[in-house]
Jmol script that loads the backbone (N, CA, C; Angstrom):
load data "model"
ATOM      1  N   UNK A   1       0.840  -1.188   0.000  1.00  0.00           N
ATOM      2  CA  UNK A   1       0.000   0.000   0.000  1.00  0.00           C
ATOM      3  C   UNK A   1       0.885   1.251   0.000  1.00  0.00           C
ATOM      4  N   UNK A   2       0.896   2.249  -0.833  1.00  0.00           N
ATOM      5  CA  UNK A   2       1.054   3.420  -0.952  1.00  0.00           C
ATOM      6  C   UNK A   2       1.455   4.672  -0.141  1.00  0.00           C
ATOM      7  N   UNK A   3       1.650   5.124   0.840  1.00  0.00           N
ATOM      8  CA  UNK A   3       1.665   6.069   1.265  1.00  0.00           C
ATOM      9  C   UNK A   3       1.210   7.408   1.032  1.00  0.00           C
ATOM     10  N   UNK A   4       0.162   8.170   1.216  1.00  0.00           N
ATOM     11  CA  UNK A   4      -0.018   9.438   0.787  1.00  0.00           C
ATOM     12  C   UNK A   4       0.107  10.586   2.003  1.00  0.00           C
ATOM     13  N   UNK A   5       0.364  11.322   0.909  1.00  0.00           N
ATOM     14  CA  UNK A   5       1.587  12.525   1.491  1.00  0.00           C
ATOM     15  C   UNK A   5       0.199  13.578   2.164  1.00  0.00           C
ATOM     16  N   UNK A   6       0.594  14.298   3.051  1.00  0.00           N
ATOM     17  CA  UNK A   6      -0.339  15.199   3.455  1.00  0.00           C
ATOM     18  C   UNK A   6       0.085  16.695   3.315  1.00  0.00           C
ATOM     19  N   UNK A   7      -1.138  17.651   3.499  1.00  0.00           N
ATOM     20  CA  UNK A   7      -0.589  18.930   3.388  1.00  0.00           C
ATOM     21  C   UNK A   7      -0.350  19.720   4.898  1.00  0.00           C
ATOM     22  N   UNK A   8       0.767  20.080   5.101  1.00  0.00           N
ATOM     23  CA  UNK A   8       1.731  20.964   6.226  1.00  0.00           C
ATOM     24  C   UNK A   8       1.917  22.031   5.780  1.00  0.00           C
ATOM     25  N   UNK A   9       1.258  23.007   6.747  1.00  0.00           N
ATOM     26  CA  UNK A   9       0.950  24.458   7.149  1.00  0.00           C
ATOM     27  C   UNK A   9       2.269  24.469   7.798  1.00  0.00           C
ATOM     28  N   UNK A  10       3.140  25.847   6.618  1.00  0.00           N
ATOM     29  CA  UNK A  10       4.031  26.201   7.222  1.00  0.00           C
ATOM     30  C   UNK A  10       4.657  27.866   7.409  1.00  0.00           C
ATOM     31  N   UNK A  11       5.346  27.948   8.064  1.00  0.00           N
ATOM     32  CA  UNK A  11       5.710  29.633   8.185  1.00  0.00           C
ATOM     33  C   UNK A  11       7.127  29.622   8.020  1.00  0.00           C
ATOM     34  N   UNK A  12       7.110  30.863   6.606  1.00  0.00           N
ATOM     35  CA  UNK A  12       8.704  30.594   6.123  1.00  0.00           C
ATOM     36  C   UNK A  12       8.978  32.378   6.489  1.00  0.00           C
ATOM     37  N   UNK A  13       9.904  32.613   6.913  1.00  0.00           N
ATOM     38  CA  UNK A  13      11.088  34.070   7.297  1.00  0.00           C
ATOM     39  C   UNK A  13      11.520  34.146   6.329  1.00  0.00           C
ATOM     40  N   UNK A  14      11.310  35.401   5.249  1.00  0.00           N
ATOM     41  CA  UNK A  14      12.127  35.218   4.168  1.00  0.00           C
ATOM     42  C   UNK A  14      12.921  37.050   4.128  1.00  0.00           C
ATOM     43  N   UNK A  15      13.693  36.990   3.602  1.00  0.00           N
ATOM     44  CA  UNK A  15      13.912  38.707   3.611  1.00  0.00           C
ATOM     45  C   UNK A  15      12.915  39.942   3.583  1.00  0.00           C
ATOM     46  N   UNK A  16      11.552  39.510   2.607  1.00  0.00           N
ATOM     47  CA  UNK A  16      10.887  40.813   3.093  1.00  0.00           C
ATOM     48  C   UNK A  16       9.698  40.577   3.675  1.00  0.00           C
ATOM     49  N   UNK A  17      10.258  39.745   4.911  1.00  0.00           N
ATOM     50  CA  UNK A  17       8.680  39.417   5.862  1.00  0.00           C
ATOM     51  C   UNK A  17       8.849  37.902   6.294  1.00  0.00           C
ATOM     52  N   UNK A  18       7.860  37.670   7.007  1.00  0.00           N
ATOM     53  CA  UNK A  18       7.048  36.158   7.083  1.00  0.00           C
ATOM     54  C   UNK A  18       5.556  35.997   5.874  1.00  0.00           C
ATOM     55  N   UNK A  19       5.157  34.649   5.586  1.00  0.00           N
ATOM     56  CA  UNK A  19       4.622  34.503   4.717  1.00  0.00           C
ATOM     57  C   UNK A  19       4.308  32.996   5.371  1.00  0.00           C
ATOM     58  N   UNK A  20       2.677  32.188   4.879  1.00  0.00           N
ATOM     59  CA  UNK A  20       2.064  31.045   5.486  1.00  0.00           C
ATOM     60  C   UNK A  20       1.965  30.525   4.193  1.00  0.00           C
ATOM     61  N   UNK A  21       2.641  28.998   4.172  1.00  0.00           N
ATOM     62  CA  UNK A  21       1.955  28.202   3.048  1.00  0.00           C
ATOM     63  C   UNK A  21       2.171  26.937   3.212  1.00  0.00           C
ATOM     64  N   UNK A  22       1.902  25.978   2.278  1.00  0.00           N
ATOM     65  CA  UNK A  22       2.154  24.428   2.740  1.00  0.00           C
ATOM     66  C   UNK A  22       3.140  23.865   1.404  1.00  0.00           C
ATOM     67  N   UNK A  23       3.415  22.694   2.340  1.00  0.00           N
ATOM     68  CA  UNK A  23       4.200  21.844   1.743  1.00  0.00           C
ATOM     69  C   UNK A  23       3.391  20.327   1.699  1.00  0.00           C
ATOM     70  N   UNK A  24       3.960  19.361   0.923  1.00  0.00           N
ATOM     71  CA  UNK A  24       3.793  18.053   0.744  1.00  0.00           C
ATOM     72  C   UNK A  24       4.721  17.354   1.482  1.00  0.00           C
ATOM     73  N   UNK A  25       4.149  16.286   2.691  1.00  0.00           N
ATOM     74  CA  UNK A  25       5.301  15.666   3.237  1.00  0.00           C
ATOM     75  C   UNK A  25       4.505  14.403   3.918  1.00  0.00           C
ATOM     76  N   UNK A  26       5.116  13.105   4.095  1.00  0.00           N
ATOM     77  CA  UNK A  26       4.216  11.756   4.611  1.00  0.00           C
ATOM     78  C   UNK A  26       4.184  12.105   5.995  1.00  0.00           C
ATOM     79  N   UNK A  27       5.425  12.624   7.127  1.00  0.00           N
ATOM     80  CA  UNK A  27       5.054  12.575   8.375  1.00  0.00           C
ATOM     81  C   UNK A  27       5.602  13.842   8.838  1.00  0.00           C
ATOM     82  N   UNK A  28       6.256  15.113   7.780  1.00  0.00           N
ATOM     83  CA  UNK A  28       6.194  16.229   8.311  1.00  0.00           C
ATOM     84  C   UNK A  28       8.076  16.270   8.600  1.00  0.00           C
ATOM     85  N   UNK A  29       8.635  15.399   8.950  1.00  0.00           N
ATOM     86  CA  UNK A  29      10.285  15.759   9.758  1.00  0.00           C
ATOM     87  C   UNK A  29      11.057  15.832   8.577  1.00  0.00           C
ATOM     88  N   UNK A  30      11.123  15.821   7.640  1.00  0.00           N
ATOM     89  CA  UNK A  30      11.943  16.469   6.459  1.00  0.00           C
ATOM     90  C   UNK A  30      11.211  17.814   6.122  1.00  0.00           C
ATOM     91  N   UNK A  31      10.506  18.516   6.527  1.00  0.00           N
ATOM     92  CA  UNK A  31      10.266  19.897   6.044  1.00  0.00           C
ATOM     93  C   UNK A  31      11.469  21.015   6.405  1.00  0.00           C
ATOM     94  N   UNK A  32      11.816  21.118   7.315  1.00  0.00           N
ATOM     95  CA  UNK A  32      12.434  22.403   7.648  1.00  0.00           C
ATOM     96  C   UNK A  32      13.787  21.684   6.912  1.00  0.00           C
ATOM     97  N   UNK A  33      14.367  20.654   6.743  1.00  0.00           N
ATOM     98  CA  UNK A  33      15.227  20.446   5.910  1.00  0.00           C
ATOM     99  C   UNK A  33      15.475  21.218   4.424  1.00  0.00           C
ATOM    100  N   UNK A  34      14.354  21.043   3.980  1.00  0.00           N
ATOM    101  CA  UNK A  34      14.502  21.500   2.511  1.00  0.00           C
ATOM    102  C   UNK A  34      14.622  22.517   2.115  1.00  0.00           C
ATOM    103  N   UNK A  35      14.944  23.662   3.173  1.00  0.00           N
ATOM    104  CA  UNK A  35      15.090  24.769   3.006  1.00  0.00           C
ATOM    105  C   UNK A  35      16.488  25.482   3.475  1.00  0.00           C
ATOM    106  N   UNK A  36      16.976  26.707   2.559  1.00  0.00           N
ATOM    107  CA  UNK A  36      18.172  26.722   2.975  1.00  0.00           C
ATOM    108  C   UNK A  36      18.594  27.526   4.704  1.00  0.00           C
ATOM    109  N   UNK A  37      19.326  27.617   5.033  1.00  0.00           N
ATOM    110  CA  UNK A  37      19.612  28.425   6.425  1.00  0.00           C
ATOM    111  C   UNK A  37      19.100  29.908   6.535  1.00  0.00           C
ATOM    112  N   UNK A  38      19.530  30.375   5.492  1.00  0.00           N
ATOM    113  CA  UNK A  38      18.739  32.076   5.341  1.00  0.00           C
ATOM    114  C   UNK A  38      16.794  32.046   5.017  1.00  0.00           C
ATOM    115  N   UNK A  39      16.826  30.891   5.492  1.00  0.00           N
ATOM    116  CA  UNK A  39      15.131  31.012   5.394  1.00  0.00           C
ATOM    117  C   UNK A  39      14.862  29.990   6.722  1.00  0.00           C
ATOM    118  N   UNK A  40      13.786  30.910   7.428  1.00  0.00           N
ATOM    119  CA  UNK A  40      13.784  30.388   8.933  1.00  0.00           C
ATOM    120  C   UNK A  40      12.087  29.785   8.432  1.00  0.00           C
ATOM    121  N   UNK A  41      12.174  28.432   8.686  1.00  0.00           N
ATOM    122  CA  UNK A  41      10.840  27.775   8.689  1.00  0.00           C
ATOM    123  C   UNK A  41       9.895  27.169   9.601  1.00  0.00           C
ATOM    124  N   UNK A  42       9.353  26.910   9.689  1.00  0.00           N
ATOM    125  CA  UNK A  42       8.257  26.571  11.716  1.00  0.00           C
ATOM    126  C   UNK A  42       7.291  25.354  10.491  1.00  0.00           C
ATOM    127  N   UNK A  43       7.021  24.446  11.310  1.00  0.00           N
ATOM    128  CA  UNK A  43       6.231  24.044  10.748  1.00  0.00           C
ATOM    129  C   UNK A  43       4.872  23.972  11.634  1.00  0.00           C
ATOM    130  N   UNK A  44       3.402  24.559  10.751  1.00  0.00           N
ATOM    131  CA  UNK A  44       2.393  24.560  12.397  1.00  0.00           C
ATOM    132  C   UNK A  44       1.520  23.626  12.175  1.00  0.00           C
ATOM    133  N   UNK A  45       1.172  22.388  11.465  1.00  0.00           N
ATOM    134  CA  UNK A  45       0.851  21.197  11.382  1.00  0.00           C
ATOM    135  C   UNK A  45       0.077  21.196  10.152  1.00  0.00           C
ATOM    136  N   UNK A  46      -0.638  19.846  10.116  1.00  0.00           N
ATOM    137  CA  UNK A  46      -1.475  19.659   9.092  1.00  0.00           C
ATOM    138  C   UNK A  46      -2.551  20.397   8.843  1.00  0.00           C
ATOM    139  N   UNK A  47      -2.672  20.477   6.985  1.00  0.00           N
ATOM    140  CA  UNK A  47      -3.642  21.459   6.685  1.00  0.00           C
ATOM    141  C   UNK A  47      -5.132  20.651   7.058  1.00  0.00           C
ATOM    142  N   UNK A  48      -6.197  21.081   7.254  1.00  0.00           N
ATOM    143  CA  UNK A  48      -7.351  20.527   6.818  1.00  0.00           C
ATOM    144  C   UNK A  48      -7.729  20.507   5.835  1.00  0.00           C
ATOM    145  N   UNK A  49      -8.783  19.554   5.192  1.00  0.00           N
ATOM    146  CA  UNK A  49      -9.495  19.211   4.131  1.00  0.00           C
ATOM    147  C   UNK A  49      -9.730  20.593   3.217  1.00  0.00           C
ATOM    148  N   UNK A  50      -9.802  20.439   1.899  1.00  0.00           N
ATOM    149  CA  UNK A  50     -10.050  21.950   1.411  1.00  0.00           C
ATOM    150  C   UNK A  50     -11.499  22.581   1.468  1.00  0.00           C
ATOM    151  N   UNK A  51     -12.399  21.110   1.839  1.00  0.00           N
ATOM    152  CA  UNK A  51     -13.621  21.560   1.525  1.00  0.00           C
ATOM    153  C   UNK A  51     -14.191  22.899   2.988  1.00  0.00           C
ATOM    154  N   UNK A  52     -13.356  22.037   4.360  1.00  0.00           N
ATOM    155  CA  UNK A  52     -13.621  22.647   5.078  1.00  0.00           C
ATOM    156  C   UNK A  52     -12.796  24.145   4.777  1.00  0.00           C
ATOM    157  N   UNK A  53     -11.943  24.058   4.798  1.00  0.00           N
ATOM    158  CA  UNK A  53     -11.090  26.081   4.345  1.00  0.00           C
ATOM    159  C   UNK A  53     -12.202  26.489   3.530  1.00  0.00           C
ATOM    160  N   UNK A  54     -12.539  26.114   2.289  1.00  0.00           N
ATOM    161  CA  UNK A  54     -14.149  26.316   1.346  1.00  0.00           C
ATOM    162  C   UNK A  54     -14.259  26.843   2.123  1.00  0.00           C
ATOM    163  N   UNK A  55     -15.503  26.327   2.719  1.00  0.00           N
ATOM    164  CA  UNK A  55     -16.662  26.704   3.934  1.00  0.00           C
ATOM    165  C   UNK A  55     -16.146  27.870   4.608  1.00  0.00           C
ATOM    166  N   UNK A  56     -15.099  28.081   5.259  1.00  0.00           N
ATOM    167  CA  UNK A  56     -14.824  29.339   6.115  1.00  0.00           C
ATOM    168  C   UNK A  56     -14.818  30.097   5.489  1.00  0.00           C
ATOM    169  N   UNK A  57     -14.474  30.392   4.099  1.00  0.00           N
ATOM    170  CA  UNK A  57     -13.968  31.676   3.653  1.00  0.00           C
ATOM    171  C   UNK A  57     -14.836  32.026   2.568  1.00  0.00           C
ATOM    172  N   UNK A  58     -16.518  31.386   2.343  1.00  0.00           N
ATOM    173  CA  UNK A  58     -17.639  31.364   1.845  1.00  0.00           C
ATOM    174  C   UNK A  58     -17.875  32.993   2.476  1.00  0.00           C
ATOM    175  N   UNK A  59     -18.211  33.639   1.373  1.00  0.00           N
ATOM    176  CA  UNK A  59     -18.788  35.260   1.587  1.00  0.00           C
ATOM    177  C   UNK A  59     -20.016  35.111   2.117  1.00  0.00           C
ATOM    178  N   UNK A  60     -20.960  35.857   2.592  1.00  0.00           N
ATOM    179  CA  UNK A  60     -22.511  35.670   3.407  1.00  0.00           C
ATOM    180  C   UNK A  60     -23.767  35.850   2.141  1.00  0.00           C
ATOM    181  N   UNK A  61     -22.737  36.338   0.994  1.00  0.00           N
ATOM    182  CA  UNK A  61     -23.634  35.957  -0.276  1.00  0.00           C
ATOM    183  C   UNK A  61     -23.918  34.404  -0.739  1.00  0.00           C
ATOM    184  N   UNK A  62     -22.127  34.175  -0.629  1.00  0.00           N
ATOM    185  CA  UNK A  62     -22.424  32.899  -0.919  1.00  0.00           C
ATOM    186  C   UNK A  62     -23.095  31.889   0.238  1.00  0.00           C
ATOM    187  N   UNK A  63     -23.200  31.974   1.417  1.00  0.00           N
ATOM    188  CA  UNK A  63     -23.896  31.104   2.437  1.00  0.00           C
ATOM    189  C   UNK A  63     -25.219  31.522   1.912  1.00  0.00           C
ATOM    190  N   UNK A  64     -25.800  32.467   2.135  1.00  0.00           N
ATOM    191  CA  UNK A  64     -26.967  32.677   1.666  1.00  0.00           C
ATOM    192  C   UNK A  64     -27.911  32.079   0.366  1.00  0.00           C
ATOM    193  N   UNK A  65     -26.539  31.878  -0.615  1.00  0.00           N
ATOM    194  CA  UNK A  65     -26.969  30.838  -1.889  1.00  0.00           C
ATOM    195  C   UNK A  65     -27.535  29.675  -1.486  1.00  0.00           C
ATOM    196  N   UNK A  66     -26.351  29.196  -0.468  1.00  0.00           N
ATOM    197  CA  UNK A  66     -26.652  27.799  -0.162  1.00  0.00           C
ATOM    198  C   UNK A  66     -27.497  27.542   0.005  1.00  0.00           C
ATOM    199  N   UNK A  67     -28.477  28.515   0.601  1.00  0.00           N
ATOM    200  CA  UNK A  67     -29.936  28.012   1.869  1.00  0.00           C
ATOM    201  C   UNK A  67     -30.809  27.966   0.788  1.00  0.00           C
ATOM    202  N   UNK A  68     -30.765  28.487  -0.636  1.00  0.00           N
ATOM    203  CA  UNK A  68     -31.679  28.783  -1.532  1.00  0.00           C
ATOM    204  C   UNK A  68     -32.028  27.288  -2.314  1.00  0.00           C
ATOM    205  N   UNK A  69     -33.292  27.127  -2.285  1.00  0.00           N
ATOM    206  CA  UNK A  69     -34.036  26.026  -3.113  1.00  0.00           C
ATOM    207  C   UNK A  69     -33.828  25.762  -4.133  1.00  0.00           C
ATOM    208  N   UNK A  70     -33.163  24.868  -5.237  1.00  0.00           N
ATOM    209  CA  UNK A  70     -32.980  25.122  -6.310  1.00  0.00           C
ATOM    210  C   UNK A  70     -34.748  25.355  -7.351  1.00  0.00           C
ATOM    211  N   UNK A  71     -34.587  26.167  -8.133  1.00  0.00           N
ATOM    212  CA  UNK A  71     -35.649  25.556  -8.532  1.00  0.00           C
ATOM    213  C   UNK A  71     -36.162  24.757  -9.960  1.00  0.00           C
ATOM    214  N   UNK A  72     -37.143  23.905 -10.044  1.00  0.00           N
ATOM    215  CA  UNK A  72     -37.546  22.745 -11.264  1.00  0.00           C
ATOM    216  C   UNK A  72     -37.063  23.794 -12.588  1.00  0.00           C
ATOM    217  N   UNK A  73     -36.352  23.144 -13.137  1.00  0.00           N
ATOM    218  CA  UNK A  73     -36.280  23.588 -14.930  1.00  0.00           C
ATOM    219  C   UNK A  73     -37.624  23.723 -15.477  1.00  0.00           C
ATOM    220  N   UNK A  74     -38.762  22.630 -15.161  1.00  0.00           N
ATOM    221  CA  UNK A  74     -39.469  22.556 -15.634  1.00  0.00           C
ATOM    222  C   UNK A  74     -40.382  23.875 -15.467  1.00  0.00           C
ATOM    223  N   UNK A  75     -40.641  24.348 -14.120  1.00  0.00           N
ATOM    224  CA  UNK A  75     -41.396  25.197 -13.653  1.00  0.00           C
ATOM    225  C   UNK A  75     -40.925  26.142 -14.147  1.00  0.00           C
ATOM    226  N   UNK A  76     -39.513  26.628 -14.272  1.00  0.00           N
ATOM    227  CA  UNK A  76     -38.749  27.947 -14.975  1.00  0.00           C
ATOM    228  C   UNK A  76     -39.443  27.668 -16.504  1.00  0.00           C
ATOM    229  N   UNK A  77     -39.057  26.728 -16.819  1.00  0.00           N
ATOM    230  CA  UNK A  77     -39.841  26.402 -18.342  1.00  0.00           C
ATOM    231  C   UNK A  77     -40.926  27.232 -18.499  1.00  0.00           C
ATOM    232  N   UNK A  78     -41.585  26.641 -17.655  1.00  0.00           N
ATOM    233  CA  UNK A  78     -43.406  26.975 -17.966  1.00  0.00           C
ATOM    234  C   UNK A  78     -43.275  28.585 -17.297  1.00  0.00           C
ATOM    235  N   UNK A  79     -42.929  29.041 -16.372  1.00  0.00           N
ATOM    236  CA  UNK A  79     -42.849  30.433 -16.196  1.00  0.00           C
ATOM    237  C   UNK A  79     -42.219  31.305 -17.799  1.00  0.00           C
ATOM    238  N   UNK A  80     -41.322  30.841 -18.502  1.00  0.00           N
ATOM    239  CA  UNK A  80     -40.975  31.641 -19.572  1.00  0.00           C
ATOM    240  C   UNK A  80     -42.048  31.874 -20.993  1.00  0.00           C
ATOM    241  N   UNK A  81     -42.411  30.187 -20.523  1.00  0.00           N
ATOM    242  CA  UNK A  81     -43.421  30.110 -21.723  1.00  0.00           C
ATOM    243  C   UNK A  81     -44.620  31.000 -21.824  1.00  0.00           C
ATOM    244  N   UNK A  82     -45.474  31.107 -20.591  1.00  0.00           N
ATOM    245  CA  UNK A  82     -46.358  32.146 -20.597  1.00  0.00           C
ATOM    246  C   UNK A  82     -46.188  33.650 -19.912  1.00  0.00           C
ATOM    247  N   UNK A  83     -44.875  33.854 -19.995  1.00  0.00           N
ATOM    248  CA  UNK A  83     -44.911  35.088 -19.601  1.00  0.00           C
ATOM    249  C   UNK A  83     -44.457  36.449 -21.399  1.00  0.00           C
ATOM    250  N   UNK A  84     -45.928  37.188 -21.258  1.00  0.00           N
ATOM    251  CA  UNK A  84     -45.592  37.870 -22.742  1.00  0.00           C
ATOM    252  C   UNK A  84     -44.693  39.214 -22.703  1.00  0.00           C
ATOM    253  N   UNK A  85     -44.478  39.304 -23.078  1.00  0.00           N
ATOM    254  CA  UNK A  85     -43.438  41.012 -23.303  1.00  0.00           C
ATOM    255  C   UNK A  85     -43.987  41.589 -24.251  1.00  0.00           C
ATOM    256  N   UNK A  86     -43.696  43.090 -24.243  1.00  0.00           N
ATOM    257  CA  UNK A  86     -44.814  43.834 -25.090  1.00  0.00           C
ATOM    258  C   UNK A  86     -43.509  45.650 -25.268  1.00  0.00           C
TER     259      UNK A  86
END
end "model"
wireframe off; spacefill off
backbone 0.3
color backbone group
C-alpha cells in the first residue's frame, strides 16, 4: 500500500517578511530540511481538508446561496413560456 503525502501548514522568514503556506510531506520531519539556512521555517501542522477552508472563507452571499431552493427547470420552463413582453 502506498503512502499518501499530506498537506503541512508552514511559516517561512524570508527577507521581506514572514509569509504562510504548505508543503507536501508523509510525516512532516523532512520539512524544515529543505530549506536553505537564510530562510527560517516553523512548521504549524497539518492542513485541513479543502472543503472545510471552502466553507470558512464562503462570503454571506455565498452562504446565503446555499440556503436557496434550487428551482424545477421545468417550472422555470413553464414560467418563460407564458410570460408575454410587449
Amino acid at each position: 500500500m502506498e503512502k499518501q503525502s499530506k498537506k503541512w501548514e508552514i511559516e517561512l522568514k524570508l527577507p521581506k517578511g514572514r509569509i504562510k503556506t504548505f508543503v507536501y510531506s508523509d510525516d512532516g520531519t523532512n520539512i524544515v530540511d529543505r530549506f536553505g539556512p537564510q530562510y527560517e521555517c516553523k512548521v504549524l501542522g497539518i492542513m485541513k481538508e479543502e472543503e472545510e477552508v471552502k466553507d470558512k472563507k464562503k462570503t454571506e452571499s455565498e452562504k446565503l446561496q446555499d440556503e436557496l431552493e434550487p428551482i424545477e427547470e421545468q417550472v422555470l420552463e413553464k414560467h418563460w413560456q407564458t410570460t408575454t413582453y410587449t
